[in-house]
N, C-alpha and C positions, 0 to 999 in steps of 0.2 A: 504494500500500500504506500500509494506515495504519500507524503507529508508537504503541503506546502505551507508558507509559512505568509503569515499576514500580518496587521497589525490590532490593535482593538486600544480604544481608551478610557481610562477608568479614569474617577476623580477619590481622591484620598484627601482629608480632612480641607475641602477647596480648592486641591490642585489638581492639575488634569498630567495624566502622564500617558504617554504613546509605549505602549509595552508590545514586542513581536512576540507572537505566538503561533502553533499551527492553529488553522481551521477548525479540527476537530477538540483543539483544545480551549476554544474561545467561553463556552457559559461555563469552565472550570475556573476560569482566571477572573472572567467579571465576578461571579459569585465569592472567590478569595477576595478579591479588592475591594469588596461590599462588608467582607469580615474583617480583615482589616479595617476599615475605614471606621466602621462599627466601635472596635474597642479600642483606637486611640482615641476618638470623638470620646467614648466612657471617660479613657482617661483625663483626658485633657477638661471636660466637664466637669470631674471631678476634684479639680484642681491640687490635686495631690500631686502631680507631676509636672513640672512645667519645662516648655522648651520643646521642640518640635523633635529634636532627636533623641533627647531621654523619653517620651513621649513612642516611638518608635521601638527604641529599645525594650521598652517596658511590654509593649503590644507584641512584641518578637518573640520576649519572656514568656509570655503569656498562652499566646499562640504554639507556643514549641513544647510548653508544660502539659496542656492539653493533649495534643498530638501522642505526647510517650505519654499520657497514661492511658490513652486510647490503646495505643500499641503495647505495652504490658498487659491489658485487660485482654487485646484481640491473641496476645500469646498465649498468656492462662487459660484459655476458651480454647486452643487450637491442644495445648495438652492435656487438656482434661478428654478433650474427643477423642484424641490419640489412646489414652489411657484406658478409655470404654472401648473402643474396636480391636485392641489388643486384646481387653477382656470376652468380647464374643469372639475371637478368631478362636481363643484357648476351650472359651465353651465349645464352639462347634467344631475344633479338633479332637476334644474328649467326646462327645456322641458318635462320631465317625468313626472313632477308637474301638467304642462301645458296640460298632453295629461291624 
């Protein structure tokens, strides 16, 4: 499949940026830039942060905290599955044992 590559523009807390992306990649990145945009606006409302690049930082922080515990939790789900199909393989090598 080819990939071509385009551009799309999002706007981040008032500013508009030209970011390339493919095609098929286009409602993945507006929709990022919509979450981003989201929790440094938090931030920055919340005026606990100030300065456009701690501001940023903070929102990266944030964004990237989320992410690993998404992916610790999607790990723990993928062994715990592993751990039950291991356990029917063993059931169903002992009835076949059996028969």
């Amino acid at each position: 499949m080819t990939r071509s590559n385009n551009t799309v523009k999002v706007h981040i807390l008032g500013k508009e940026y030209q970011i390339a992306c493919p095609l098929e990649e286009r409602d993945a990145v507006l929709a990022s830039a919509r979450r981003l945009d989201e929790r440094m606006q938090e931030l920055r409302d919340s005026r606990a942060v100030l300065g456009l690049e701690r501001i940023a930082v903070m929102a990266a922080l944030s964004l990237t905290n989320e992410l690993l515990q998404q992916e610790m939790r999607a790990d723990a789900l993928a062994r715990s599955i592993q751990a039950r199909v291991d356990s029917l393989h063993r059931l169903m090598d002992g009835v076949i044992e059996e028969n």
